[in-house]
Backbone bond lengths (Angstrom), bond angles and torsions (degrees), N, CA, C in turn:
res aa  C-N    CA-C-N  psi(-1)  N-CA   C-N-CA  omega(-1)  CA-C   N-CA-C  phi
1 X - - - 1.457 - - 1.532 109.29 -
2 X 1.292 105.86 130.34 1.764 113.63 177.36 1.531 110.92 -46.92
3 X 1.555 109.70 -53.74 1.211 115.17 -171.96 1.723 110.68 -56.85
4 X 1.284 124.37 -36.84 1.328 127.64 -176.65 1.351 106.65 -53.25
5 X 1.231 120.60 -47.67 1.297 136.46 -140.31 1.771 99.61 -91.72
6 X 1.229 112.87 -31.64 1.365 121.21 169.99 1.446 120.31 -71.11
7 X 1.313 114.89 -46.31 1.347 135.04 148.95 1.608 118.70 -30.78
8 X 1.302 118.91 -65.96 1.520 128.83 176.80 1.354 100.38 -53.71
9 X 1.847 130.78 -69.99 1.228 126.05 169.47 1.754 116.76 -22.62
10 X 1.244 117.83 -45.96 1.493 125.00 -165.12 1.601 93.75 -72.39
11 X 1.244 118.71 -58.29 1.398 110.18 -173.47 1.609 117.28 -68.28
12 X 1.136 107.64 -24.06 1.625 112.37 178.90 1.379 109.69 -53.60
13 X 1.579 110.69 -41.26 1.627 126.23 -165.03 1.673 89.08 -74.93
14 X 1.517 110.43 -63.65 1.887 116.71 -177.46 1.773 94.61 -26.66
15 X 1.560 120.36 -65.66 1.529 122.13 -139.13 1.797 86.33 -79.80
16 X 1.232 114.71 -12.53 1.645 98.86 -178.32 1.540 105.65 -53.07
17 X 1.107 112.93 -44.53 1.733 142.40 -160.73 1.433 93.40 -42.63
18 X 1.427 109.29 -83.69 1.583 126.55 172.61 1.658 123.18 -24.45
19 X 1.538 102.96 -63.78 1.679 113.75 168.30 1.687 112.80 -60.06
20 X 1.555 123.33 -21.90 1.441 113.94 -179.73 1.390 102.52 -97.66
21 X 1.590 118.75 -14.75 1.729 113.53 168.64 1.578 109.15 -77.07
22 X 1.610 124.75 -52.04 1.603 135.63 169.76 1.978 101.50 -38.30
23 X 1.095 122.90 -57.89 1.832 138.80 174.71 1.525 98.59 -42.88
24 X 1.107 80.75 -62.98 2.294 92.67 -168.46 1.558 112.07 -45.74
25 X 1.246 110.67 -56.42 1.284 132.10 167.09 1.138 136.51 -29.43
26 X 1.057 109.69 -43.24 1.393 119.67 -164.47 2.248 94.05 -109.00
27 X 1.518 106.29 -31.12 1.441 99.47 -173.90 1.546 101.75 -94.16
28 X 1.210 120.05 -47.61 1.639 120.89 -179.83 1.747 103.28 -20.53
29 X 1.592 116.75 -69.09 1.157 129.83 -155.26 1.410 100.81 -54.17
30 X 1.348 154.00 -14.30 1.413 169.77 -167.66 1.524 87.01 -76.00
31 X 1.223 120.79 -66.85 1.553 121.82 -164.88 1.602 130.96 -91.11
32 X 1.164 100.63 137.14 1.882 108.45 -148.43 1.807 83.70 -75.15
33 X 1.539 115.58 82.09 1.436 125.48 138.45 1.489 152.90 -101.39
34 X 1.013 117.57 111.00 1.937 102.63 -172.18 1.794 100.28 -48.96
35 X 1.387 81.84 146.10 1.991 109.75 -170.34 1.550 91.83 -50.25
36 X 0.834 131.09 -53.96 1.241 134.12 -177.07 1.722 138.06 -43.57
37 X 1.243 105.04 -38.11 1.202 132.90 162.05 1.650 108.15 -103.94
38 X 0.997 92.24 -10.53 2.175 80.06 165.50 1.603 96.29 -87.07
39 X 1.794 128.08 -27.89 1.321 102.13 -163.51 1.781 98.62 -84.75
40 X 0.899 117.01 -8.94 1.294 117.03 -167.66 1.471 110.28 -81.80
41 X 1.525 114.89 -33.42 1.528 124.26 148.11 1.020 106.01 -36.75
42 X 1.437 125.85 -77.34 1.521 124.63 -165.65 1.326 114.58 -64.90
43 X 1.503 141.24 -40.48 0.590 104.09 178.66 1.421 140.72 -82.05
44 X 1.308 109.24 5.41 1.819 121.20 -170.16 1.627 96.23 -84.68
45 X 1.707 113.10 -55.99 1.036 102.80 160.48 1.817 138.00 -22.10
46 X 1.367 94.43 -81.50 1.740 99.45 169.81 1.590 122.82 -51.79
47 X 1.070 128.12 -21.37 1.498 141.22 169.22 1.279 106.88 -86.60
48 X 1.229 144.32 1.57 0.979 130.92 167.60 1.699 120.26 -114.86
49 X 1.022 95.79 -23.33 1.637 114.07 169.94 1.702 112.30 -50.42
50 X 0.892 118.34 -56.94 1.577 138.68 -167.95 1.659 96.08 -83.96
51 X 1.101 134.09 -42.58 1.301 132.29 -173.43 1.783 102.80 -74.22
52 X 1.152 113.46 -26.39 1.798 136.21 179.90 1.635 92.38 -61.11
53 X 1.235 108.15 -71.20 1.267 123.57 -162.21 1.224 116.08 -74.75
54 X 1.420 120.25 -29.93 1.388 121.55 172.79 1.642 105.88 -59.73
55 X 1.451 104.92 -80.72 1.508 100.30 159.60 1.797 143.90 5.82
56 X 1.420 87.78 -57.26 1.630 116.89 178.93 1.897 96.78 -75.32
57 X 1.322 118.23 -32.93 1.732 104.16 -168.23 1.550 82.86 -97.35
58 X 0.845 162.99 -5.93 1.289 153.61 142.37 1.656 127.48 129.90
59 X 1.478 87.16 36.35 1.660 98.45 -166.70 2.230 98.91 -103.93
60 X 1.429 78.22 124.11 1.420 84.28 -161.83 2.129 100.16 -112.20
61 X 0.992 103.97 151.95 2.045 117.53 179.25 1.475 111.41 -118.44
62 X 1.446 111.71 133.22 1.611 121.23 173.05 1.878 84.90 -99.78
63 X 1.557 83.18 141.76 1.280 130.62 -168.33 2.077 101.92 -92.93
64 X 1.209 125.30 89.32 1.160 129.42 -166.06 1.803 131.52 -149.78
65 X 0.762 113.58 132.24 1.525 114.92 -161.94 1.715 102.38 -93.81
66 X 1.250 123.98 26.34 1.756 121.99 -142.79 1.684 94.84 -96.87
67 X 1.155 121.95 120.32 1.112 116.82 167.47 1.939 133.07 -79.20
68 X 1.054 130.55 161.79 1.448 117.62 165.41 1.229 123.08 -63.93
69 X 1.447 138.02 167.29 1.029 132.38 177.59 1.639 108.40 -76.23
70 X 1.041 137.88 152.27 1.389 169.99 -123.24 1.927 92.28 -13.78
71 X 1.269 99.62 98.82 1.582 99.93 -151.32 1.725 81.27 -91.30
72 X 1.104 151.41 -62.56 1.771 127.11 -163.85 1.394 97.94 -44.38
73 X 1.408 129.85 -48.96 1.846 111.97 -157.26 1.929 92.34 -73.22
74 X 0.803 88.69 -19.85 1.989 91.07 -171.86 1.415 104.71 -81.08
75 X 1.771 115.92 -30.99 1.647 118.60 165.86 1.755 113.17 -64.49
76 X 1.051 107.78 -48.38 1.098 118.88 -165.40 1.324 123.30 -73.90
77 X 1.908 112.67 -32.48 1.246 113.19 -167.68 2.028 98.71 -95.88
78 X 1.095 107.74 -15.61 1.826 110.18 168.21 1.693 104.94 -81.25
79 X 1.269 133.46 -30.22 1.640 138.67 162.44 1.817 97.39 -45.56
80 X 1.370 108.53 -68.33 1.792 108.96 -168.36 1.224 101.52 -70.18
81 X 1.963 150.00 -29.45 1.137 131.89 -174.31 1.723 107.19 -74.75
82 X 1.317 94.36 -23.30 1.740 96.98 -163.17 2.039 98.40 -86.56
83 X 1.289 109.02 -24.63 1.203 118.14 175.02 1.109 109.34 -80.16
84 X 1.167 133.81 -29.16 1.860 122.37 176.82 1.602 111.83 -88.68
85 X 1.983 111.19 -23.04 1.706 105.93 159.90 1.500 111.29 -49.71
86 X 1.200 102.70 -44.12 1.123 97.45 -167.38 1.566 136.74 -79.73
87 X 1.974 100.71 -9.55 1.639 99.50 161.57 1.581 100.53 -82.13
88 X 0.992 142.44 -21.04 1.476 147.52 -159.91 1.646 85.93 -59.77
89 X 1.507 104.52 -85.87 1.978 105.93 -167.49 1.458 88.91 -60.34
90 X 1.289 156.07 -10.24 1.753 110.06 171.23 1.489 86.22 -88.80
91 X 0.937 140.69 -46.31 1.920 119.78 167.37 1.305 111.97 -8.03
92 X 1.272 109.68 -86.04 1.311 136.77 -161.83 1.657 79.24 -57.96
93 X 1.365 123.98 -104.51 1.286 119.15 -161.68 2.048 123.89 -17.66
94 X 1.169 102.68 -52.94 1.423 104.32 147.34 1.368 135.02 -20.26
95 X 1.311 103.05 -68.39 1.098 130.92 -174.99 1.822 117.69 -53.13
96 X 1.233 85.75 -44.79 1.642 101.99 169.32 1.436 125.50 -89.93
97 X 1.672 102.15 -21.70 1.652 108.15 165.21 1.954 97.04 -49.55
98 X 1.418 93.72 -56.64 1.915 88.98 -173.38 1.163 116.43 -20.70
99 X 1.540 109.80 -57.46 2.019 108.63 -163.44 1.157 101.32 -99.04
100 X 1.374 132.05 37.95 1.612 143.62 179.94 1.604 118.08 33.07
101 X 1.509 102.83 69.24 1.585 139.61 165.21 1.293 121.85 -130.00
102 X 1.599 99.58 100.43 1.364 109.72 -177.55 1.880 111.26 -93.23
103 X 1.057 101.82 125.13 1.645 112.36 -172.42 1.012 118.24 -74.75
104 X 1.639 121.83 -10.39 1.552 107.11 179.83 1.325 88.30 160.59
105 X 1.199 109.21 142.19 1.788 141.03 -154.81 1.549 105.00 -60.48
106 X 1.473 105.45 124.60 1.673 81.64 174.36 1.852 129.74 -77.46
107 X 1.316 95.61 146.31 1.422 108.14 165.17 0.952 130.04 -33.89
108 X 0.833 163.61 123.51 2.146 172.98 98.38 1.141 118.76 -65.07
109 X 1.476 107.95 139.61 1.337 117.29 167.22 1.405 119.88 -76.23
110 X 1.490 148.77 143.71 1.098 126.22 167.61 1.472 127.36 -100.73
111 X 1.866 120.19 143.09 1.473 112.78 -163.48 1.368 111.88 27.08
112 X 1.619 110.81 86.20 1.162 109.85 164.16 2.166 89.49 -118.52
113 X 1.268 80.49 62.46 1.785 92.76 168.35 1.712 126.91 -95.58
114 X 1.265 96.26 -27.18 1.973 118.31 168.29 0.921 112.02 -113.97
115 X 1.379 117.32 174.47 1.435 133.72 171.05 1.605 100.21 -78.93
116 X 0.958 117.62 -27.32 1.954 109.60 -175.94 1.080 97.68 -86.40
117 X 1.116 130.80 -42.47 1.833 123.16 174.87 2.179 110.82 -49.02
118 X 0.970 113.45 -62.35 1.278 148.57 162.33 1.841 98.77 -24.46
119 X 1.071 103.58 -65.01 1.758 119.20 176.41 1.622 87.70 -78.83
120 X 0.596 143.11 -62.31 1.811 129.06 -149.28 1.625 94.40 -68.01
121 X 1.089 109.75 -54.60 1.959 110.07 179.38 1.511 111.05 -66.06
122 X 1.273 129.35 -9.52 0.942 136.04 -177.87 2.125 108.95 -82.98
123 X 1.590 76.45 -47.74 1.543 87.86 171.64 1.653 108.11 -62.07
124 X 1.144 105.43 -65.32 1.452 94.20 -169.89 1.635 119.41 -83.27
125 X 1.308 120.50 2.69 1.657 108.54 163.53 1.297 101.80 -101.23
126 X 1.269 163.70 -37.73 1.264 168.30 -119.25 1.691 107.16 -136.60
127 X 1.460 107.48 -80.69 1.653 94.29 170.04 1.084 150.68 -77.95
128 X 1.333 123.76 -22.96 1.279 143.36 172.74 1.493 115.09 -56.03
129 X 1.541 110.94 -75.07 1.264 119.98 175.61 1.408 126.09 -22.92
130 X 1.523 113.69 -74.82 1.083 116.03 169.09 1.617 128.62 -51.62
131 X 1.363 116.38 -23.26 1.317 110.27 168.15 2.224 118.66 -86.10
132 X 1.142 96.30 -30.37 1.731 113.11 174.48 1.742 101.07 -73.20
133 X 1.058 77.28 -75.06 1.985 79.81 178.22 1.181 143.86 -41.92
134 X 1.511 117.83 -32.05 1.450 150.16 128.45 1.287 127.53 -25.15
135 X 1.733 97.16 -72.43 1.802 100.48 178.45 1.342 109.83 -48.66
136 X 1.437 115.35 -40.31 1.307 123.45 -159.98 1.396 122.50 -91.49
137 X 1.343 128.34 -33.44 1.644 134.04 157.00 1.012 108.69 -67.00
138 X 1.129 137.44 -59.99 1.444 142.96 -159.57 1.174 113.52 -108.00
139 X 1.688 132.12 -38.25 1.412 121.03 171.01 1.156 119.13 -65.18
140 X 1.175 102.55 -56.17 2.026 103.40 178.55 1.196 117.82 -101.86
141 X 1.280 128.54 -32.78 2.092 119.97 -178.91 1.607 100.74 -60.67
142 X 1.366 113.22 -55.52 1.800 122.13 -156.53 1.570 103.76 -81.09
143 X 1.414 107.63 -39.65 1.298 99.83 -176.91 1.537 120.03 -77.60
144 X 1.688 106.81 -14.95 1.353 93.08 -176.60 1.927 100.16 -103.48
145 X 1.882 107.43 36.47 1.637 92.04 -166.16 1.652 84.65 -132.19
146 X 1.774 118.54 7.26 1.293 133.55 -167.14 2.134 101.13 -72.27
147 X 1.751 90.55 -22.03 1.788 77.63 -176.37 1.213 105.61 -89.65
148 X 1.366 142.33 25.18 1.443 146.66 161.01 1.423 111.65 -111.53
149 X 1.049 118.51 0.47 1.869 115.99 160.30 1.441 100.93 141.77
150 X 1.097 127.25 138.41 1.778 145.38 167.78 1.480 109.23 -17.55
151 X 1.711 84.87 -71.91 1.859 95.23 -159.21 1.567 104.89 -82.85
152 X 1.386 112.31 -33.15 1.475 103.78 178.54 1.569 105.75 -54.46
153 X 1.125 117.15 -63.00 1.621 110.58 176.88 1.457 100.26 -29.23
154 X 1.106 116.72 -81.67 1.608 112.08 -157.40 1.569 133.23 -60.88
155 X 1.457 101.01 -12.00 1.014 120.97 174.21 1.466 134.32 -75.72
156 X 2.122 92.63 -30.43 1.174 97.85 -167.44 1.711 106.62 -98.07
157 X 1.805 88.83 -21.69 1.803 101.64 170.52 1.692 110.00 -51.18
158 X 1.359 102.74 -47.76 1.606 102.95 -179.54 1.487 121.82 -57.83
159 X 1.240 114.72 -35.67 1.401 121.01 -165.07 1.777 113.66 -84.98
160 X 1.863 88.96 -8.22 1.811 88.48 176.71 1.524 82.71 -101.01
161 X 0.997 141.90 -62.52 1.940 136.99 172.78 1.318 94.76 -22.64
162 X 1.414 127.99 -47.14 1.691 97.22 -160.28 1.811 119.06 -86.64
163 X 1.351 94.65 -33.94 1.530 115.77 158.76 1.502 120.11 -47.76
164 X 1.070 99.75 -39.48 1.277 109.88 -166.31 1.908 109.96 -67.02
165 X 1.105 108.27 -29.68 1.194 112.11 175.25 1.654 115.45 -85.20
166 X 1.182 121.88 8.68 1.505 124.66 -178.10 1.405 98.85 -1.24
167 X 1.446 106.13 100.66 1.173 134.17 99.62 1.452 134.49 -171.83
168 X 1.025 143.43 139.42 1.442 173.72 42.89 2.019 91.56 148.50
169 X 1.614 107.45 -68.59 1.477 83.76 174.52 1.198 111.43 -109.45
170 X 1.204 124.80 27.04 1.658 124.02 148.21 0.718 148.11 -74.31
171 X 1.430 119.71 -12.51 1.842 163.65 -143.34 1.375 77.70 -106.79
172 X 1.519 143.43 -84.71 0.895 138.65 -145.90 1.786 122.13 -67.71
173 X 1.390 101.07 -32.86 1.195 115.29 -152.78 1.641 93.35 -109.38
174 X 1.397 127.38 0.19 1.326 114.27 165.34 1.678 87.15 -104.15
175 X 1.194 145.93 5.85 1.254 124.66 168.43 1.185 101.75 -90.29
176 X 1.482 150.19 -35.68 1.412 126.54 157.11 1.432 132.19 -53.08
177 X 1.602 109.45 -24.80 1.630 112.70 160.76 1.634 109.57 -67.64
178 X 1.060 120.45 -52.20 1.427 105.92 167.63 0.800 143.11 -69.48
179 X 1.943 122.25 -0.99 1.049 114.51 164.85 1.568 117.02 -80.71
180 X 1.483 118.92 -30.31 1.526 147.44 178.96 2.087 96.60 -62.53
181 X 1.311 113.15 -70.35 1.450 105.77 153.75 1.195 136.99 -18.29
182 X 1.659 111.52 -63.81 1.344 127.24 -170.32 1.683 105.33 -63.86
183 X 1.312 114.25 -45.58 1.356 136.79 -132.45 2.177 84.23 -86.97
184 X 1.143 116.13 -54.21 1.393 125.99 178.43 1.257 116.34 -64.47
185 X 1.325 118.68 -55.45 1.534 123.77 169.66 1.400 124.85 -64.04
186 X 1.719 110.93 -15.98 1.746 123.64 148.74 1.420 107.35 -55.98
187 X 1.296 128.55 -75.86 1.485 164.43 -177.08 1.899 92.43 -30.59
188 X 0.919 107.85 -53.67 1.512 100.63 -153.78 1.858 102.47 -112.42
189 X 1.175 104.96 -24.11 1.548 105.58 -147.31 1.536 156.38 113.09
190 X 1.123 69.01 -42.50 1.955 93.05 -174.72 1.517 101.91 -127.35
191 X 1.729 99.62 145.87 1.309 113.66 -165.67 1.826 103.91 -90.35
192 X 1.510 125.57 0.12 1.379 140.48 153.07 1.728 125.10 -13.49
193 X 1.770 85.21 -58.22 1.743 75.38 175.05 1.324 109.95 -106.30
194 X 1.147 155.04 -10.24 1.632 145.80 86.12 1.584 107.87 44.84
195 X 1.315 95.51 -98.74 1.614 125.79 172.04 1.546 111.06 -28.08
196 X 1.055 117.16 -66.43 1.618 144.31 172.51 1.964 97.92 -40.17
197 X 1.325 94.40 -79.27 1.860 107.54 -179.70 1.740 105.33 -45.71
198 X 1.054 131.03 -42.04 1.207 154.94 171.94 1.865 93.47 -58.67
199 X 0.923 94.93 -112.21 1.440 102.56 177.32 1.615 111.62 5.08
200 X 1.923 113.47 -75.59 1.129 122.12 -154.35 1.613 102.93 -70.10
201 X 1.536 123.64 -23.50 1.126 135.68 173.59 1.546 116.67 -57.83
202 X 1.283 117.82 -49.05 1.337 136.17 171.58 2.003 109.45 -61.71
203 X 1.049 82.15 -55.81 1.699 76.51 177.40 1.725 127.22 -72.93
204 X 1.759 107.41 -20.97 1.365 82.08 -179.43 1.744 89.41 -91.80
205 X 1.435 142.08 1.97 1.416 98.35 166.70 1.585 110.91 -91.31
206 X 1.305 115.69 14.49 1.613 101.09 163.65 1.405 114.81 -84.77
207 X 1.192 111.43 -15.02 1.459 121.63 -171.15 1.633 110.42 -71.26
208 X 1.580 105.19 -49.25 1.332 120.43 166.20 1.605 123.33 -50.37
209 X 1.805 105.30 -68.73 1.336 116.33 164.01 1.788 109.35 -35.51
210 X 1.220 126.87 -60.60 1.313 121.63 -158.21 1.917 115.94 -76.13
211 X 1.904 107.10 -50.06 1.159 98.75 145.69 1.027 163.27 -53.39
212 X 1.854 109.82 -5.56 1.833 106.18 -171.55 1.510 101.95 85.33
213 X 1.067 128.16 -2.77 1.716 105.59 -162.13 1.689 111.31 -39.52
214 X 1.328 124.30 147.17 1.656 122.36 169.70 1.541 107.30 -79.09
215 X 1.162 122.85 172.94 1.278 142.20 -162.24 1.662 91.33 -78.08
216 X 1.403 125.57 -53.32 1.539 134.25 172.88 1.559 119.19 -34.39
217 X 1.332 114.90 -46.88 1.479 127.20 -154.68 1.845 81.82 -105.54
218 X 0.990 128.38 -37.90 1.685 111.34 174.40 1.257 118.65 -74.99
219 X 1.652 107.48 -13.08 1.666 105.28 175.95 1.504 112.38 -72.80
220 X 1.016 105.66 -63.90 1.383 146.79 147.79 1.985 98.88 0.78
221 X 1.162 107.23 -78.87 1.483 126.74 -169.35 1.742 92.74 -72.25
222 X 1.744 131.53 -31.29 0.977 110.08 -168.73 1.778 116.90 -94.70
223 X 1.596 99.82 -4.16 1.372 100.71 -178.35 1.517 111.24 -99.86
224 X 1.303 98.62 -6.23 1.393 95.19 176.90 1.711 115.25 -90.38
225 X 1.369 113.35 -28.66 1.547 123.95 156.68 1.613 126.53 -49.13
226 X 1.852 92.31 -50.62 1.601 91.59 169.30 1.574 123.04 -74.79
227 X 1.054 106.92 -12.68 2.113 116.10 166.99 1.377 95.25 -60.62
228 X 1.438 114.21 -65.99 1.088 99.77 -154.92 1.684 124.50 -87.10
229 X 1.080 91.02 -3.80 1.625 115.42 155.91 1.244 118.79 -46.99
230 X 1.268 109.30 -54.69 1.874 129.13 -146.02 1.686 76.67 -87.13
231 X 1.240 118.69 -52.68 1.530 114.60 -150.37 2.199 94.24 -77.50
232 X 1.024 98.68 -23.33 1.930 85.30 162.36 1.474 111.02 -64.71
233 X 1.515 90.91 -54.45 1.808 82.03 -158.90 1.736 116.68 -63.49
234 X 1.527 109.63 -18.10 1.653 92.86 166.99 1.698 102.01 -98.32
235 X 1.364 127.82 29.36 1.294 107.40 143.49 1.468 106.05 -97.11
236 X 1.043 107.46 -62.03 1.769 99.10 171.90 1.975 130.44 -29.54
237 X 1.347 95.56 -37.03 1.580 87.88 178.03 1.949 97.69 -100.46
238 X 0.485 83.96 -15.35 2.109 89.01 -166.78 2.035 79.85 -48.03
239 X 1.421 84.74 131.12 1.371 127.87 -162.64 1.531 135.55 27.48
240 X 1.467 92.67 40.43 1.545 112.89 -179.64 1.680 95.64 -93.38
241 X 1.399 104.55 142.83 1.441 103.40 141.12 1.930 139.23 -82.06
242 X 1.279 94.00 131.74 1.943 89.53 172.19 1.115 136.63 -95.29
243 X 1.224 115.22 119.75 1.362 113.69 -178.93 1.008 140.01 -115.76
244 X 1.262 132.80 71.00 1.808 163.57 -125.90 1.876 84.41 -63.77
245 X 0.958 109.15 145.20 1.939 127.45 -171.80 1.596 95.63 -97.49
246 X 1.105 128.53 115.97 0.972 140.03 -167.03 1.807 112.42 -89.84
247 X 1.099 132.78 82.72 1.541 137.49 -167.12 1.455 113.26 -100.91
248 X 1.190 118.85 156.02 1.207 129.59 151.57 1.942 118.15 -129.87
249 X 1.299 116.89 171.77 1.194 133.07 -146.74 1.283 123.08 -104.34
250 X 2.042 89.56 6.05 1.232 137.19 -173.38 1.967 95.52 -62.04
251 X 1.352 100.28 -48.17 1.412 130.73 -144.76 1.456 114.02 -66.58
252 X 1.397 95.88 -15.72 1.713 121.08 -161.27 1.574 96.90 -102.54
253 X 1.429 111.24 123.32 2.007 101.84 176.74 1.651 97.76 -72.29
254 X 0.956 99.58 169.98 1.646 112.45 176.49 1.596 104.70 -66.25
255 X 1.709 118.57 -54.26 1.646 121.66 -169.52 2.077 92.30 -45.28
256 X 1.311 129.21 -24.63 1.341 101.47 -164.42 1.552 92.66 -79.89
257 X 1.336 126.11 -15.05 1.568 92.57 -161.95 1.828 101.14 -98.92
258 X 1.354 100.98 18.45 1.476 95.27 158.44 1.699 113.36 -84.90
259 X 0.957 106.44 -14.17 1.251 109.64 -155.56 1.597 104.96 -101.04
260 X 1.465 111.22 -23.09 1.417 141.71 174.82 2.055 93.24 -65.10
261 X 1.183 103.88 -52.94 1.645 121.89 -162.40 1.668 98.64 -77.85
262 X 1.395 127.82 -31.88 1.503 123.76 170.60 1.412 110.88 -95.54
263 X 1.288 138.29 -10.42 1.107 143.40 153.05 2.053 110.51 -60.41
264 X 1.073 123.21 -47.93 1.695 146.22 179.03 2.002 79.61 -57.15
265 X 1.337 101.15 -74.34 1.471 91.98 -158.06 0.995 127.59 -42.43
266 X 1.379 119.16 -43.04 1.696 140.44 -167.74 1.756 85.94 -82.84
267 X 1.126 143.56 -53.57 1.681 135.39 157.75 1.406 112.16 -23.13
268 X 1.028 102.39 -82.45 1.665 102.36 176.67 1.298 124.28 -26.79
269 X 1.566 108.79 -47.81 1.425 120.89 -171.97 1.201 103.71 -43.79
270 X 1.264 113.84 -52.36 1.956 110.17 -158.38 1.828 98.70 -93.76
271 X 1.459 108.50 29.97 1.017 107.97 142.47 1.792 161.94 -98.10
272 X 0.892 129.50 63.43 1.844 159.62 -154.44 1.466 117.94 -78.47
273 X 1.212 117.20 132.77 1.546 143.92 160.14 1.256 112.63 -60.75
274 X 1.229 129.04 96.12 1.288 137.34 172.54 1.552 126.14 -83.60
């Protein structure tokens, strides 16, 4: 099947990612760099590999600034869905802190001791991503998997985005960003307002990570996002009809759910008894 075969290409480019982070790893540490600027090595490196290769199998991106139609309630109401995934897994993660099961390694910034350290992590958690990560899920995997059906594209773009980040409650909660991703950058074309949703996502948890925020002032900031979230999305759908995309699992080649199953493993890993 054509579609399989396009699919395998997509993940081939995804698993480059992994083998140029496993490479990095082990040679980076040779050279007298602050952590900070070694991740920023790696990561331009590994983002660029897969975007090389994608290229080369023939998956090509229009270059476009086009927004969705009534794009603040459409900014705003993907801000509160992606903001309430995201109290859900610290729930859950919580939840398992109780019986001392930690789900996945905590976060740190690295050398955030200067102002150039500070800017260099800034570069690579905040700007980069959203522009690398983008081109590449959504500019070239989805868009070039859009002539085999809408949602399968986006569905299946999301599910290598969410994997792709191995780990445990990220898996989940970047598959609702990619579906919100997928779903706009279908809609319009261009991975712009994507990029943007992406973007603002990335920056307020650096904002958090870097300030200390308390658990109070993030509740605080997250219920007031999901209000105003909730109150887009029933202006946005209020008197639309829905019509749920009807899939099967058919759609998925088999090589992804190996890749689904070594993605789980390396998840697990940074999972610990506290």
């Amino acid at each position: 099947m054509k579609l399989y075969k396009e699919q395998e290409k997509s993940i081939f480019a995804v698993f480059s990612i992994f083998v140029c982070q496993i490479i990095a790893s082990f040679v980076l540490p040779y050279f007298n760099v602050r952590q900070s600027v070694r991740q920023l090595i790696i990561y331009c490196v590994c983002m660029a590999i897969p975007i090389i290769l994608l290229s080369k199998f023939g998956c090509k991106m229009k270059i476009s600034c086009k927004m969705p139609h009534r794009p603040v309630l459409s900014f705003f109401a993907c801000l509160g869905i992606m903001c309430l995934s995201d109290r859900v897994c610290t729930a859950i993660s919580n939840a398992f802190l109780e019986f001392g099961i930690q789900l996945s390694a905590d976060v740190t910034l690295y050398d955030m001791y200067m102002p150039a350290d500070i800017i260099v992590s800034f570069i690579t958690l905040v700007i980069l991503p959203p522009l690398a990560e983008e081109v590449i899920f959504r500019g070239l995997i989805q868009n070039k998997l859009l002539v085999y059906g809408r949602w399968q594209a986006i569905v299946f773009s999301s599910l290598l985005f969410a994997f792709f980040h191995m780990n445990i409650l990220q898996i989940p909660y970047a598959f609702v960003c990619g579906m919100l991703f997928g779903y706009f950058t279908a809609q319009t074309g261009s991975v712009f307002f994507s990029a943007v949703l992406h973007f603002v996502n990335n920056l307020s948890a650096f904002v958090i990570m870097y300030t200390g925020a308390s658990e109070t002032v993030i509740s605080i900031y997250s219920a007031a996002l999901i209000l105003i979230g909730a109150l887009s999305v029933f202006l946005l759908l209020k008197g639309k009809k829905i019509n749920p995309p009807c899939l099967s699992l058919k759609f998925i080649c088999p090589f992804a759910y190996i890749y689904f199953i070594i993605s789980l493993i390396f998840a697990f890993g940074g999972v610990k008894v506290v």
